[in-house]
VEXLOVEX-65190 format. One line per 4 residues: their letters; for each residue x, y, z of C-alpha. Coordinates in steps of 0.02 Angstrom, whole numbers, padded with zeros to 5 digits. Layout:
REM residues N
a	X:Y:Z | ...
REM end
This chain:
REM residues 265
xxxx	00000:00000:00000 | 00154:00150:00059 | 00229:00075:-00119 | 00062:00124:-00225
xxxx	00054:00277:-00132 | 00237:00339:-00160 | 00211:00274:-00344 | 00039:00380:-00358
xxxx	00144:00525:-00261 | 00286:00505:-00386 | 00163:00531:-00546 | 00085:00681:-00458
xxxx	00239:00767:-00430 | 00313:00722:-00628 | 00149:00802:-00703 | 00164:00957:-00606
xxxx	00322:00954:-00623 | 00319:00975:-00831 | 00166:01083:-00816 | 00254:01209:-00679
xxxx	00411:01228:-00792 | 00473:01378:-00888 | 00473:01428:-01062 | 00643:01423:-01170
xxxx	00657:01570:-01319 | 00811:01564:-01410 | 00904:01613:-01560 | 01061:01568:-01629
xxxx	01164:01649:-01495 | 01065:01700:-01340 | 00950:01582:-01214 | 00813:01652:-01086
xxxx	00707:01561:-00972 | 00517:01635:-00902 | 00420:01579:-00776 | 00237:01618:-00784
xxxx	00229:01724:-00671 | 00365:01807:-00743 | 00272:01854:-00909 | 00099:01866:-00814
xxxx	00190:02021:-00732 | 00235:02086:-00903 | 00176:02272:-00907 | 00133:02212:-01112
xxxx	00011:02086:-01053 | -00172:02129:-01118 | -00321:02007:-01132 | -00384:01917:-01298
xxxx	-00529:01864:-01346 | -00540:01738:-01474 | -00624:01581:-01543 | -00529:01444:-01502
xxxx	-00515:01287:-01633 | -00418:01187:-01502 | -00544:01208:-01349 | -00714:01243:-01484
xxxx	-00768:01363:-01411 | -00746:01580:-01349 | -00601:01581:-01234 | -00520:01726:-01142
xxxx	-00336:01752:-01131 | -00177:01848:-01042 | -00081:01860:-01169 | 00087:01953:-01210
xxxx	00115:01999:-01410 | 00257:01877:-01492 | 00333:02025:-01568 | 00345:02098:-01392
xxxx	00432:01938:-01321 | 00528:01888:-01472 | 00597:02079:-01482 | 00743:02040:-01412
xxxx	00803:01915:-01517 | 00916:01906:-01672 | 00787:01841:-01820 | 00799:01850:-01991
xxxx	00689:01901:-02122 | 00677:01712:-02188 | 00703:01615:-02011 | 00574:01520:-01933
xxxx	00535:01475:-01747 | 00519:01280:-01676 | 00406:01271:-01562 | 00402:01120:-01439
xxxx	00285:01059:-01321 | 00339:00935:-01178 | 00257:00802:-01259 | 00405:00838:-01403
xxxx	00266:00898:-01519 | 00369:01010:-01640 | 00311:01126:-01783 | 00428:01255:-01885
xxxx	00312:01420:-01877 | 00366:01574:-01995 | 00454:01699:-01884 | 00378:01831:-01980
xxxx	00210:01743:-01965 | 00227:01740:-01787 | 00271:01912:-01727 | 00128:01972:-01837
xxxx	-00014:01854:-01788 | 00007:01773:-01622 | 00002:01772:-01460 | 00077:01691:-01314
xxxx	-00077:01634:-01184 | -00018:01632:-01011 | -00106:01535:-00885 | -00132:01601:-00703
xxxx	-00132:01447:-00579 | -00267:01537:-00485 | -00373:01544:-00621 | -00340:01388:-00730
xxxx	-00401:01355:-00896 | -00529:01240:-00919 | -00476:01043:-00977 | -00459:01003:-01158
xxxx	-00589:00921:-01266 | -00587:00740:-01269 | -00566:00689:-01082 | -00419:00744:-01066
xxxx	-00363:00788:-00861 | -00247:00933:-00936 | -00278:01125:-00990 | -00192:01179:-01126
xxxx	-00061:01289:-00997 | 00040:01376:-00939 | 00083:01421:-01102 | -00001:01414:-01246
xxxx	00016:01504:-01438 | -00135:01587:-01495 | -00185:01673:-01654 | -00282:01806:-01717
xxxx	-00339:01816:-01902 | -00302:01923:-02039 | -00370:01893:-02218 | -00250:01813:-02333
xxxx	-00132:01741:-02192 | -00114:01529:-02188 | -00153:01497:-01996 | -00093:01327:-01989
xxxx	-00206:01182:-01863 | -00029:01152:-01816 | 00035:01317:-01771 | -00089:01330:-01616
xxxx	00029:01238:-01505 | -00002:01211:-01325 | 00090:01122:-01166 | 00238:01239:-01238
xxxx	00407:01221:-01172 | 00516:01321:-01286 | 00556:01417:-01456 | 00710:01444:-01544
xxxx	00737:01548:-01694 | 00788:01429:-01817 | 00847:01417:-02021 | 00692:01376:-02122
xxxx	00649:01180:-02139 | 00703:01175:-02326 | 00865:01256:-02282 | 00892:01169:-02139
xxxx	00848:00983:-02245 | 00867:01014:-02432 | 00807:00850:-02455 | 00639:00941:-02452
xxxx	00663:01084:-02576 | 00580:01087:-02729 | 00715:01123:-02878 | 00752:01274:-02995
xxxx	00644:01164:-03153 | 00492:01188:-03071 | 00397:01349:-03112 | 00366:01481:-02954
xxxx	00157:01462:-02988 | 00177:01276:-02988 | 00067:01173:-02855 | 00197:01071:-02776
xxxx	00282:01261:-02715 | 00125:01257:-02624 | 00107:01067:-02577 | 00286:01094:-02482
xxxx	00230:01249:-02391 | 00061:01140:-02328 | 00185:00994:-02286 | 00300:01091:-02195
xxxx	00149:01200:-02099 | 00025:01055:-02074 | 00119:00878:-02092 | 00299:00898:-02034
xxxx	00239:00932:-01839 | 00214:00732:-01831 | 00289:00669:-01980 | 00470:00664:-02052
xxxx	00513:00644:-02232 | 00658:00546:-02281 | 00727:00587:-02122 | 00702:00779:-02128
xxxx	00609:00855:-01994 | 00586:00843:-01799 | 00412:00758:-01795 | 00403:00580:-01702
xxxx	00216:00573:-01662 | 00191:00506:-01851 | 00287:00387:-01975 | 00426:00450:-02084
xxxx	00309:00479:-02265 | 00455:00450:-02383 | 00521:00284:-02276 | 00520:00151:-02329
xxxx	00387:00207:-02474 | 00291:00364:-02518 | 00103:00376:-02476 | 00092:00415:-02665
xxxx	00170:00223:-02701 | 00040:00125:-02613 | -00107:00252:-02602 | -00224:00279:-02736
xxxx	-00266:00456:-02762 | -00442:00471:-02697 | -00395:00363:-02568 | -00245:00480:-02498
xxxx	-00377:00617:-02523 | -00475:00516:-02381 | -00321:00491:-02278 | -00273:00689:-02272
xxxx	-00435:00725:-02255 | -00498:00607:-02121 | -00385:00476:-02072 | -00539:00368:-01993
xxxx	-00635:00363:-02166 | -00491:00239:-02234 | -00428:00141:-02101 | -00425:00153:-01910
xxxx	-00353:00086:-01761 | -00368:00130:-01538 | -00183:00218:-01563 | -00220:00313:-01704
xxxx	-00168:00518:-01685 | -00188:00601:-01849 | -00327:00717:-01841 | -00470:00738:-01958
xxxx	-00473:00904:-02050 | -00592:01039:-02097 | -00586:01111:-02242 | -00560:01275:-02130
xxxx	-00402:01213:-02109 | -00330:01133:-02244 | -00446:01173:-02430 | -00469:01007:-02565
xxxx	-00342:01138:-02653 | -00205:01111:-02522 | -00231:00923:-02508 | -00198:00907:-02706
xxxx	-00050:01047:-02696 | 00042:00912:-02548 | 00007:00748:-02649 | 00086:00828:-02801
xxxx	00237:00862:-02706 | 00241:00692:-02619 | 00245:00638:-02798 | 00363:00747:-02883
xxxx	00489:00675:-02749 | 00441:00515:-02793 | 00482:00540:-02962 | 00669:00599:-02884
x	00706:00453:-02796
REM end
């Protein structure tokens, strides 16, 4: 019974343990580290109202601008940012994208959040990147990342792994510019690609075949669209999505660059 109890004691203490910690922002030279309470005393904190697509519903927010707490750091015109969550959820976010959009939520422990959808026994604190909307801007399902734990200012991913760029041949208005800007903003948070990426929630989509070899193309449709429609299992994690999120037009602009790097194997 005292050895269930220090084992129950021991969870406890693990959870708010990665829940309590601070939040890393780097770039290629500098490191900081911010407690809640820390940015919650922020003189730039103001409250947000938005809809929010990962708790479906109005929420209100403390929240401190990203170009206020990035301003400090060294970024380029053409960098991006990694976010991470503890969970090792990763996503590449436009720098530029970032400090003109979003917001980073804050979350007071004396007024908590409420849980997230789906039964799960965790808000989506203590910090959390928000967004507001302008026309013409691609908000990526991805890019709302909570459970943070840090973001560093980073090279962009097709710099960073060639292996992903689309080559000189290929005309600037051509789809499968596109289909690697959706893969990079809405795939490459779970999934790498011939190795390329940080994502380890999904499988590699290049290794050992591309969806494209063993897919047919209304099928993959299914897949990107909702997973469940083609095949399903209890572990599976790949979200359905609306076509809020991600248009029939971006679905077609990703499988034709899965299949023009097919065709460069």
């Amino acid at each position: 019974m005292i050895r269930s109890l220090l084992l129950v004691f021991v969870l406890f203490a693990a959870i708010g343990s990665a829940r309590a910690q601070s939040l890393e922002i780097a770039d290629r030279g500098t490191t900081k580290t911010y407690t809640a309470a820390q940015l919650l005393a922020n003189k730039a904190m103001r409250t947000l109202q938005i809809v929010d697509p990962v708790y479906k519903r109005p929420m209100s927010y403390r929240v401190l601008a990203m170009a206020d707490l990035l301003s400090d750091l060294k970024i380029g015109n053409d960098d991006y940012v990694q976010a991470r969550a503890v969970d090792n959820f990763s996503v590449a976010i436009p720098a530029a994208l970032l400090k003109a959009d979003a917001f980073l939520a804050i979350e007071s422990p004396t007024v908590p959040w409420p849980k997230l959808p789906g039964g799960s026994n965790t808000t989506a604190g203590p910090f959390y990147i928000v967004w507001q909307h302008r026309p013409g801007t691609d908000i990526s399902s991805e890019y709302w990342a909570y459970h943070l734990a840090a973001l560093t200012v980073t090279d962009s991913p097709a710099k960073r792994w060639p292996g992903l760029a689309v080559g000189a041949e290929v005309p600037a208005t051509d789809r499968i510019h596109r289909g690697l800007d959706r893969f990079v903003a809405v795939c490459m948070a779970c999934h790498r690609f011939a190795g390329a990426g940080e994502g380890t929630q999904g499988p590699d989509l290049a290794r050992p075949m591309n969806p494209v070899d063993y897919f047919q193309p209304a099928a993959l449709r299914k897949l990107l669209r909702d997973p469940k429609s083609v095949r399903d299992w209890p572990e599976q994690k790949m979200p359905a999505f609306g076509e809020e999120s991600l248009s029939d037009t971006d679905i077609d602009a990703i499988m034709a660059w899965l299949a023009y790097k097919a065709g460069k194997r």
